[in-house]
N, C-alpha and C positions, 0 to 999 in steps of 0.2 A: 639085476634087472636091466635089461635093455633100453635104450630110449630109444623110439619109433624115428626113423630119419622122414622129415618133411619134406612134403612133394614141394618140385621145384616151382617156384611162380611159373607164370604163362604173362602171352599177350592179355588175354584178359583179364587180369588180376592188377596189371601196369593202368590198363583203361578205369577199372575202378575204384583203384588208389589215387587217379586225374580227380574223379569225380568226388571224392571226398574231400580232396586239397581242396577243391572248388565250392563246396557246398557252404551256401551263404550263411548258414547255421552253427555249425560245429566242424568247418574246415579250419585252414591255415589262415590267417587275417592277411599274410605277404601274398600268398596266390590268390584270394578274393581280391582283390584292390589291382591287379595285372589287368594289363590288355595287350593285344597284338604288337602296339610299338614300343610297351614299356618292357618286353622281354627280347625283342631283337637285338639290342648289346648282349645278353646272354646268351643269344645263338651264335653270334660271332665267336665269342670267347670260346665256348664251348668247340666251336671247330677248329679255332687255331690251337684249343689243347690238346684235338684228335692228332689233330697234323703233329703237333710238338713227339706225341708219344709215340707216335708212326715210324718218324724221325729217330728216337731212340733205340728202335727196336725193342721196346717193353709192352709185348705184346698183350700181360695182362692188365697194363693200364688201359692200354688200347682199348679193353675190351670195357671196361670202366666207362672211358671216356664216349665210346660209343653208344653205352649208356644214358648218359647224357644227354649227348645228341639226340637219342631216338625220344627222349624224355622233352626235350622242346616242341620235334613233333605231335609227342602225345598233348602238349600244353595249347600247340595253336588248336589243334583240332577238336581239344572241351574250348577254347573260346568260341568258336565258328557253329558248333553242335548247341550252347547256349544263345546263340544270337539267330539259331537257324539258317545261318550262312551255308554248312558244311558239317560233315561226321568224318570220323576217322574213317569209316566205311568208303565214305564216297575218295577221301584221299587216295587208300588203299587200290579202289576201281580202276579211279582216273589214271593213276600210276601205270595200273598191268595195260588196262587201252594202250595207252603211250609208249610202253615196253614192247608190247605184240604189233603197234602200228609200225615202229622204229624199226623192228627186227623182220622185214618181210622173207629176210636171207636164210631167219632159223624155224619162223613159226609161216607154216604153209595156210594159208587163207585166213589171219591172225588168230589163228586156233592154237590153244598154249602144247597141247600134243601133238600139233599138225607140222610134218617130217619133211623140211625143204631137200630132196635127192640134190641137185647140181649146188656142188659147194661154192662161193663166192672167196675174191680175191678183195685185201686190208682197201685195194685200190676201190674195189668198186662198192663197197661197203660205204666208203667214205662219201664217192659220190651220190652213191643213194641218201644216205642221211641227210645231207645237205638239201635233195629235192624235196626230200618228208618236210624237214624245217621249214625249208620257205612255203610251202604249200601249206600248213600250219600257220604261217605270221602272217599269207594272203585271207588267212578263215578269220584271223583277230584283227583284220585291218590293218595289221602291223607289216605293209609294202616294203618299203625301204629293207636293204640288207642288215643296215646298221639299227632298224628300228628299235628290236628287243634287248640290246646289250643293256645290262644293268647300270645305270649311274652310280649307284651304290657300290659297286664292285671296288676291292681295293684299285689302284690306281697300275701296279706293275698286270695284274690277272686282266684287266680291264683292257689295258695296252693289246696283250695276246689276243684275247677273242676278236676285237675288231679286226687284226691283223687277219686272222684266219679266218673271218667272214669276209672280208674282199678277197682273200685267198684262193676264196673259192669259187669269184667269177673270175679269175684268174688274174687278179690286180694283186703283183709280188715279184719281187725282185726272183731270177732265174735262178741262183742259189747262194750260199753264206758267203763266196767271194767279193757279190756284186754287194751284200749289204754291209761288208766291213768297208769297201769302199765308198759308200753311203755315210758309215759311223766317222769314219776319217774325215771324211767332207764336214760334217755336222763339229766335229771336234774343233776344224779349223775354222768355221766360221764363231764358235764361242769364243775362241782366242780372241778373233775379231771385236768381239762383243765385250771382252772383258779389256783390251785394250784401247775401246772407245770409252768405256767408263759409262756406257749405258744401262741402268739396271734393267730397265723394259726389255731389253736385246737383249742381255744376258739372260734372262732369267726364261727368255722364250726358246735361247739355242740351247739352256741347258734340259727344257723339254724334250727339244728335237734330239738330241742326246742320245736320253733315258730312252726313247721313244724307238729310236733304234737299237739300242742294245735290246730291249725286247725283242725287237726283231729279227737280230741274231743269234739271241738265245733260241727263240722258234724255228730258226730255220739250223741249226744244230741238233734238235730233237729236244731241246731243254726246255723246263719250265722257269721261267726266268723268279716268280716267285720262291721257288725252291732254291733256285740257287743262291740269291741273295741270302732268302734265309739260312743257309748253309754258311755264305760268308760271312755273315755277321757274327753264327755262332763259334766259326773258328776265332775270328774277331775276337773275340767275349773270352774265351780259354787263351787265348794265348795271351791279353792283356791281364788275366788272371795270374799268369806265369809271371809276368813283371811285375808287376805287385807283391808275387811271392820270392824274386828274384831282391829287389829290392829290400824289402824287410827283411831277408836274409842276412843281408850288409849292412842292416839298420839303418837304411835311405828312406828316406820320405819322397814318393814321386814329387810331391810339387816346391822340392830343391834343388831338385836333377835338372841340369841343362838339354837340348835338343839329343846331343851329341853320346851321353850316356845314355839317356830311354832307347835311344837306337841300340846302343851297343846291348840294354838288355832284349831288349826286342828281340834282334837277331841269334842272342842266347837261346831266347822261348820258342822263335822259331824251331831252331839246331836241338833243342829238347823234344817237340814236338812231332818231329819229321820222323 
C-alpha cells in the first residue's frame, strides 16, 4: 500500500502556525509572553547564522536558515496584526510600493509588468536610487543625509553606510590611493597617542583607524564586515592547527614560549596555504 505524499506547506500555513504559537489559549507560553524588542536579539542571531551558512557554501542550511529569518518576519507581523499596528499584508504591499518605486529603470509607470525600452547603466541606477532615498527621508522628515542610518547597526556595517551616504554628495576621497594615505596618516598619529600615554587620544585615533580602513575596504569594492569576518575565521582554523600542532608533541600551549607558538604558527600557516 502506498502512502499518499503530503502537499507541500505554503505561505499560508507558516501565517497560521504564527497564529497558533500566539493564541493566548492553547499556544506556546515562550511566544505568548514575546514582544517586538524581546525577539530582536533573535533576529540578529538569526541573520548572522544566514550570513555564517552563506559563507560555507551549505546551501541547504542556507535555506534552513532562511527559514528562520522569514519566521522572524512572520513573528513581528502577528505582533503588529494583534496590537493593530500592521498585517503581514500590509508588510508584503509596503515592500512591492518600495520595490516598484526604487526600480523606475525596470517597472515602466511602477506597474510590476510595465516594460522600461531604454536600458540604464550600474552608474545611473545608483544615482537614481539615491534621489528616491533622499526624497523618501524629505517625506519622513528625516533631512539630514546621515539622518536615517541606524544606530543599532553593528559598528564596521555602520562605518560603510555613512561613508557612502556622503559619498554620494560627493564627500570621498578620489580613490583607494588617497585613502591608504589617510590610513597611514591616522596610523601615525596613534603612535602618537600611544607614545603620549594618553588613553583618551589613543582610544580616539584608534577610531579614526578602524574608521578608515572601512573606508578602504569601500573604496576596494569590499565589504569590510565580510572581510573581517573572513579573518577572524582564518584566524580561528589556523589557531585550531596549533593547538593541534602542539598536542601532537604533547605541548600545552600555555608553556610554550613567544618564540615556539610562532614557530607553530608558521607550520599552520605552510599547512594551510
Amino acid at each position: 500500500m502506498s502512502v499518499a505524499k503530503r502537499q507541500q506547506y505554503m505561505l499560508a500555513d507558516l501565517l497560521r502556525v504564527m497564529a497558533r504559537l500566539r493564541d493566548p489559549e492553547t499556544g506556546c507560553p515562550w511566544d505568548i509572553q514575546q514582544t517586538f524588542k524581546s525577539i530582536v536579539p533573535s533576529t540578529l542571531e538569526e541573520c548572522y547564522e544566514l550570513a555564517h551558512a552563506i559563507e560555507q557554501g551549505d546551501f541547504t542550511q542556507v535555506a534552513d536558515e532562511l527559514g528562520d529569518v522569514l519566521f522572524q518576519v512572520v513573528f513581528y507581523a502577528q505582533l503588529g496584526s494583534e496590537q493593530g499596528l500592521f498585517s503581514f499584508d500590509d508588510v508584503v504591499n509596503t515592500l512591492v510600493e518600495k520595490l516598484l518605486r526604487r526600480h523606475p529603470h525596470v517597472f515602466a509607470d511602477g506597474e510590476i509588468e510595465g516594460q522600461v525600452k531604454d536600458s540604464s547603466t550600474i552608474d545611473e541606477v545608483r544615482l537614481s536610487w539615491e534621489r528616491i532615498k533622499k526624497a523618501e527621508r524629505r517625506k519622513r522628515n528625516a533631512h539630514g543625509i546621515l539622518a536615517d542610518v541606524p544606530v543599532a547597526l553593528p559598528a564596521l556595517p555602520r562605518a560603510q553606510k555613512l561613508q557612502k551616504r556622503v559619498a554620494a554628495v560627493n564627500f570621498d576621497w578620489p580613490d583607494s590611493t588617497a585613502v591608504l594615505a589617510k590610513l597611514e596618516e591616522e596610523l601615525s598619529e596613534l603612535r602618537a597617542a600611544i607614545s603620549a600615554g594618553e588613553p583618551a587620544d589613543i582610544d580616539d585615533e584608534m577610531g579614526d583607524v578602524l574608521f578608515s580602513s572601512v573606508n578602504l575596504a569601500r573604496h576596494l569594492g569590499l565589504d569590510a564586515e565580510s572581510s573581517l569576518r573572513r579573518a577572524s575565521a582564518k584566524f580561528e582554523q589556523r589557531f585550531g592547527a596549533v593547538e593541534s600542532l602542539a598536542s601532537a608533541d604533547g605541548a600545552a600551549l600555555e608553556d610554550l614560549d613567544l618564540e615556539k607558538l610562532e614557530e607553530y604558527w608558521q607550520l599552520a600557516k605552510a599547512l594551510q596555504s
